[in-house]
C-alpha positions as CSV (number, residue, x, y, z in Angstrom):
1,X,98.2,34.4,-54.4
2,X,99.0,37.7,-55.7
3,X,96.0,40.4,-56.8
4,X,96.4,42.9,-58.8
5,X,93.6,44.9,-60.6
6,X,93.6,46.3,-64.1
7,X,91.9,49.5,-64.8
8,X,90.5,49.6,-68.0
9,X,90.7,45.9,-69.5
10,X,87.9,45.6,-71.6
11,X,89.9,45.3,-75.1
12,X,93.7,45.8,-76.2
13,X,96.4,45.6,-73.7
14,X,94.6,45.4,-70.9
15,X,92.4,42.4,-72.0
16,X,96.0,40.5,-73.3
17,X,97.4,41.7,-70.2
18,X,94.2,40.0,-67.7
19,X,94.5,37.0,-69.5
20,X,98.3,36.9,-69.0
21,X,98.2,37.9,-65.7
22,X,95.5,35.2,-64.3
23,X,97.3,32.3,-66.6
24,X,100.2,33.3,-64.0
25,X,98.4,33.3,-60.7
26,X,97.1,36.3,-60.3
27,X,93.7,37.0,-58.7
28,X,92.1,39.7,-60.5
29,X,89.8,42.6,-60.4
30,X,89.0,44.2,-63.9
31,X,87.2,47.7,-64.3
32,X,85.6,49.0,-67.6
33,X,82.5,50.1,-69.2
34,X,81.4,47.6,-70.6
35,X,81.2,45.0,-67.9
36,X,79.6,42.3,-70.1
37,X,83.1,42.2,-71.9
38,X,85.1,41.6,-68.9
39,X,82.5,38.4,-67.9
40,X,83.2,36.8,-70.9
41,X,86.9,37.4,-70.1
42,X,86.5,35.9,-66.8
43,X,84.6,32.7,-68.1
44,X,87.0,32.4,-71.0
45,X,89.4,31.9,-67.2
46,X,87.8,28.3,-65.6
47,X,89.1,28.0,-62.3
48,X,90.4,31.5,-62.1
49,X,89.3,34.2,-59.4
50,X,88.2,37.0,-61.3
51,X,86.0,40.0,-60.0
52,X,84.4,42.0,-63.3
53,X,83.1,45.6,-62.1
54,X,81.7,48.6,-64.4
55,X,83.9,52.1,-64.0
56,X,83.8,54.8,-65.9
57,X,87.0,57.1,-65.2
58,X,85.4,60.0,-66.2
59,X,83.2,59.9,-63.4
60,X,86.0,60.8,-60.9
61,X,84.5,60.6,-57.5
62,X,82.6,57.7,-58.4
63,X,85.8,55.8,-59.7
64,X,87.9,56.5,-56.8
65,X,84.9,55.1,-54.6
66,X,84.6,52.1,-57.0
67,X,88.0,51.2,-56.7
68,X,88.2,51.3,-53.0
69,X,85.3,49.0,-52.9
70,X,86.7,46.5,-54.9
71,X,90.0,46.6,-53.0
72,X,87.7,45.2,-49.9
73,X,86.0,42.9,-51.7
74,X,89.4,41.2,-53.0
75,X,91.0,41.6,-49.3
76,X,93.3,43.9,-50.4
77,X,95.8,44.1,-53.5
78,X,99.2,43.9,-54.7
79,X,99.6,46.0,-57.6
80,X,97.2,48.7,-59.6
81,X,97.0,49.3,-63.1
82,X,95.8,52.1,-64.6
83,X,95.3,51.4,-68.4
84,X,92.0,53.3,-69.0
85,X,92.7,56.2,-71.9
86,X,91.2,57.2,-74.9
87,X,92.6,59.1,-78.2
88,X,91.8,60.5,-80.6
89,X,93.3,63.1,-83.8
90,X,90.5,66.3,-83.1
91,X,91.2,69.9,-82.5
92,X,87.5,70.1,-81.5
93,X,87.1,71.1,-78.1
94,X,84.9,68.2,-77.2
95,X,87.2,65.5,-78.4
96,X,89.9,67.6,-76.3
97,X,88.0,67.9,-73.2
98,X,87.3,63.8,-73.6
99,X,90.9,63.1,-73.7
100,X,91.6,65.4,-70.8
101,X,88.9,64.0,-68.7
102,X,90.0,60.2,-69.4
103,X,94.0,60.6,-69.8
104,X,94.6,63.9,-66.9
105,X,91.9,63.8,-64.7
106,X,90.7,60.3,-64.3
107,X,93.7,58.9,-64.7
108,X,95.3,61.5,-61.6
109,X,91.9,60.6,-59.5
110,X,92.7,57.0,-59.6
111,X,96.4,56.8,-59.1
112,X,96.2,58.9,-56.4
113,X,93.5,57.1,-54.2
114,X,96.2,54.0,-55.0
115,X,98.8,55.7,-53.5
116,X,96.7,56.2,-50.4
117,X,95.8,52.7,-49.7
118,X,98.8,51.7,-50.1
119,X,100.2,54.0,-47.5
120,X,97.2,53.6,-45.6
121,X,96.3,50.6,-45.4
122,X,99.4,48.7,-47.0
123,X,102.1,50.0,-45.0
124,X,103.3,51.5,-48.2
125,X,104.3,48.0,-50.0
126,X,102.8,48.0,-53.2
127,X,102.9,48.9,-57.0
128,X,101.3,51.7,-59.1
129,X,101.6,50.7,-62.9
130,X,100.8,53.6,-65.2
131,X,99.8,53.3,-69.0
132,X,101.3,56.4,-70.6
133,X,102.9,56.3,-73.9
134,X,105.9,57.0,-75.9
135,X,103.4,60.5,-76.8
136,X,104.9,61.9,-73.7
137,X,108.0,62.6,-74.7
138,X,106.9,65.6,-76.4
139,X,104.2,67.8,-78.0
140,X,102.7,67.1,-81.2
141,X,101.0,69.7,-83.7
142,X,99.2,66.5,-84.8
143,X,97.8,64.9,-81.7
144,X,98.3,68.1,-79.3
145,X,95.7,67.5,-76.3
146,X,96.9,63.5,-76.3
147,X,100.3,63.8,-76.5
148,X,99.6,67.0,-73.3
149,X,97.6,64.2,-71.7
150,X,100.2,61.3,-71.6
151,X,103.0,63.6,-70.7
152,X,100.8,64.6,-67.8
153,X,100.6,60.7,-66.6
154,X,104.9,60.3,-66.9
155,X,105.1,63.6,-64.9
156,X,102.4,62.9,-62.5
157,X,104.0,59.5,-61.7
158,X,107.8,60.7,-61.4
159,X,105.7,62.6,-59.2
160,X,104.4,60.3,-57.0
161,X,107.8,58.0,-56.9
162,X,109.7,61.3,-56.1
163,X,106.9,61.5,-53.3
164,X,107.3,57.8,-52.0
165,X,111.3,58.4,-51.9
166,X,110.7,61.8,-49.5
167,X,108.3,59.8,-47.1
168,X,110.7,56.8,-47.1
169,X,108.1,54.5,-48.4
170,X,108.6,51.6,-50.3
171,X,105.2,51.9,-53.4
172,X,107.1,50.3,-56.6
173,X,105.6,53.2,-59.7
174,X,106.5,52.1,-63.4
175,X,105.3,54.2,-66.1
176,X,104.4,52.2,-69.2
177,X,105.2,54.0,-72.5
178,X,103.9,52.6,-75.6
179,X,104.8,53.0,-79.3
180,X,102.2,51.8,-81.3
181,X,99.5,48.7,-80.8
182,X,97.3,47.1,-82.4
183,X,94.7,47.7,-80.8
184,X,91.2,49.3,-81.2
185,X,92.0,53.1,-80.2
186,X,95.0,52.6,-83.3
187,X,92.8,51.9,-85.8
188,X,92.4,55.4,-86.6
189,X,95.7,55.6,-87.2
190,X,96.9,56.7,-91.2
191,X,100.4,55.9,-90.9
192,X,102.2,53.5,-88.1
193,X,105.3,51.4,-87.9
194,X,106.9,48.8,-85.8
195,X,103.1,48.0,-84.8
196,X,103.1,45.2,-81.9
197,X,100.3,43.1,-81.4
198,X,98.6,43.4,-78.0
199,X,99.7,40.2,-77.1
200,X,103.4,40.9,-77.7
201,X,103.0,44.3,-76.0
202,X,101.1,42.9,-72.8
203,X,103.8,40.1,-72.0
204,X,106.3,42.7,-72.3
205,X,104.1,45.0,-69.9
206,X,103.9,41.5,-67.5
207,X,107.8,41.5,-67.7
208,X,108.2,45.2,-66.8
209,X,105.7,44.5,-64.0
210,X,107.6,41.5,-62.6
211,X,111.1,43.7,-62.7
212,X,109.0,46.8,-60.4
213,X,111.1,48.8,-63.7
214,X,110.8,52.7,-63.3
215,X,110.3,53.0,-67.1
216,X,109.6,50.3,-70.0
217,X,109.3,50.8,-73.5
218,X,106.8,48.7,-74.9
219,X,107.9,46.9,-77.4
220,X,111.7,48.1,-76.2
221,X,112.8,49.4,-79.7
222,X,110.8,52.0,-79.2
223,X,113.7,53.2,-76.3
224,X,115.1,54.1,-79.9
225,X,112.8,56.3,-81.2
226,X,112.4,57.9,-77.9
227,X,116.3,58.7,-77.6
228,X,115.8,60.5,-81.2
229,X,112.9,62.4,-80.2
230,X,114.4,64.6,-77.6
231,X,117.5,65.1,-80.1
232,X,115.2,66.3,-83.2
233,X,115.1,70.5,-83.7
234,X,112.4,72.0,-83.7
235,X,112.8,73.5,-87.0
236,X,112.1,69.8,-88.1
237,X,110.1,67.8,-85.4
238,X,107.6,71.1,-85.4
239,X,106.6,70.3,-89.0
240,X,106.6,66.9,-88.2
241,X,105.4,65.9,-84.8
């Protein structure tokens, strides 16, 4: 049996994505906040092996820690998930430093103690799956400190594939870049198009998974969209973007 833990899958895509996941096999740990969510996930899942555990990313030392312990307590795992994030349209500093904490620093603190167990204790076989978002491509007067934050995950993550490669290790890293989802964090949202329900967008996440791909586009129109991005001006993404 295959194990794999989600980080983050308390509601959206990674609640779709735990429920996919253990209808295909999977034995599962799942980390959020609010723990009570992720019980009534795993009783929704009769007959499945699911291990719910409270994390809060922010809280980086204790996350890493967390994670580590849940490792041992599922023997080991096959693949690591980092969906936790938050967002959030603010040019107040504490929204910013939120976003920062969650997207940059938690998200770095956790995918790098999964790259150490998996060269530690792994013998470097394994898979680092990152949630970034299609935000990443490039800065946004809008949505500055998010769109800073996500770029930071695809960078950091090249990062660490660039680092496997040197080292000759074989750690499978596939950044995850979303357009939009419905999902609770989107709701804010005034304007949004091509909008993929989370179910839609966690079996194409599942698929990208099962592939090891480097880069998915979730849902894969938004390869599209992406392409024009990096064509726009400035003159005209600036008063945009």
């Amino acid at each position: 049996m295959k194990k794999a833990i989600i980080i983050g899958a308390t509601s959206g895509i990674g609640w779709e994505l735990a429920k996919i996941m253990s209808n295909n096999g999977y034995e599962l740990g799942l980390t959020g906040r609010r723990v009570e969510r992720l019980v009534s996930l795993a009783n929704a899942q009769p007959g499945k092996v699911i291990h719910p555990q409270f994390m809060d990313v922010t809280e980086y030392e204790k996350s890493r820690q967390t994670l580590l312990e849940l490792i041992q307590r599922m023997g080991g795992v096959d693949v690591i998930i980092i969906n936790s994030g938050f967002g959030q349209i603010s040019s107040k500093w504490e929204i910013e430093d939120k976003i920062i904490r969650t997207n940059a620093h938690g998200f770095a603190a956790l995918a790098n103690a999964s790259y150490r167990y998996f060269i530690d204790e792994r013998d470097a076989n394994g898979h680092i799956v990152g949630i970034s978002s299609l935000a990443a491509i490039r800065g946004s007067g809008l949505a500055t400190t998010y769109n800073a934050s996500k770029a930071f995950i695809s960078s950091y993550m090249q990062g660490l594939r660039y680092r496997s490669m040197r080292k000759n290790r074989n750690i499978a890293i596939t950044d995850i870049r979303p357009g939009f989802v419905e999902t609770p964090m989107t709701e804010q949202n005034d304007f949004m198009f091509w909008v993929a329900p989370a179910e839609k967008a966690a079996q194409q996440i599942y698929d990208a998974i099962q592939k090891k791909k480097k880069v998915a586009y979730i849902t894969k129109r938004w390869a599209i969209i992406a392409f024009l991005m990096r064509l726009i001006p400035d003159f005209i993404y600036g008063k945009n973007g």
